[in-house]
C-alpha positions, -999 to 999 in steps of 0.1 A, spaced: 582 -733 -216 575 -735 -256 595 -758 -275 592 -758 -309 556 -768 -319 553 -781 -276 544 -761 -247 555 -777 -217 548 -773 -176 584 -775 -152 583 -776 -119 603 -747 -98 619 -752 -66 599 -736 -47 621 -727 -18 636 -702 -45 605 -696 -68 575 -687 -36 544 -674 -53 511 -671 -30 489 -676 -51 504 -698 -73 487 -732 -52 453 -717 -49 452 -711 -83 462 -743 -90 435 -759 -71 413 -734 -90 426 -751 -122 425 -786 -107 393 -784 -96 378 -771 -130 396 -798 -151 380 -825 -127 348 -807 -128 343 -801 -168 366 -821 -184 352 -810 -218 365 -771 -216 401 -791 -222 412 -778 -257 446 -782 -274 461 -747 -282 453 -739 -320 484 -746 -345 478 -712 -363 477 -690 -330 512 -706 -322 525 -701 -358 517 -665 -357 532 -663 -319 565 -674 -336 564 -652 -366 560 -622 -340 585 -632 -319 613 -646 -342 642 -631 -334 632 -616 -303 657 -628 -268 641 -626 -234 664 -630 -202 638 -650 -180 665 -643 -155 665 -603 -162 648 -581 -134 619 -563 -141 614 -523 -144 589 -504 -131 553 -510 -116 541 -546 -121 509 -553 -112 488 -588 -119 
């Protein structure tokens, strides 16, 4: 979820939300943050500037369906 000049993490009910892979690769992630610390970087100011300037103006249903083939 981006807010403003935050990004922030929510948790899901998972009885509704069920992903998977969504715990392994969260282990993945834990395990590399515990592991090397120092790859931890804040996400660059100007990157999320310009992600706002492309997007201004631009409404997304989170809710919406999705169309066609999606593939990860």
């Amino acid at each position: 979820l981006i807010e403003g000049m935050e990004v922030r993490l929510v948790n899901l009910d998972e009885s509704q939300h069920h992903d998977p892979a969504l715990t392994p690769f969260l282990a993945l992630l834990e395990h590399d943050l515990a592991t090397h610390p120092q790859r931890l970087r804040g996400f660059p100011r100007d990157l999320l500037r310009r992600l706002e300037r492309v997007t201004a103006g631009v409404v997304v249903d989170h809710d919406a369906p999705l169309d066609g083939a999606v593939a990860l």
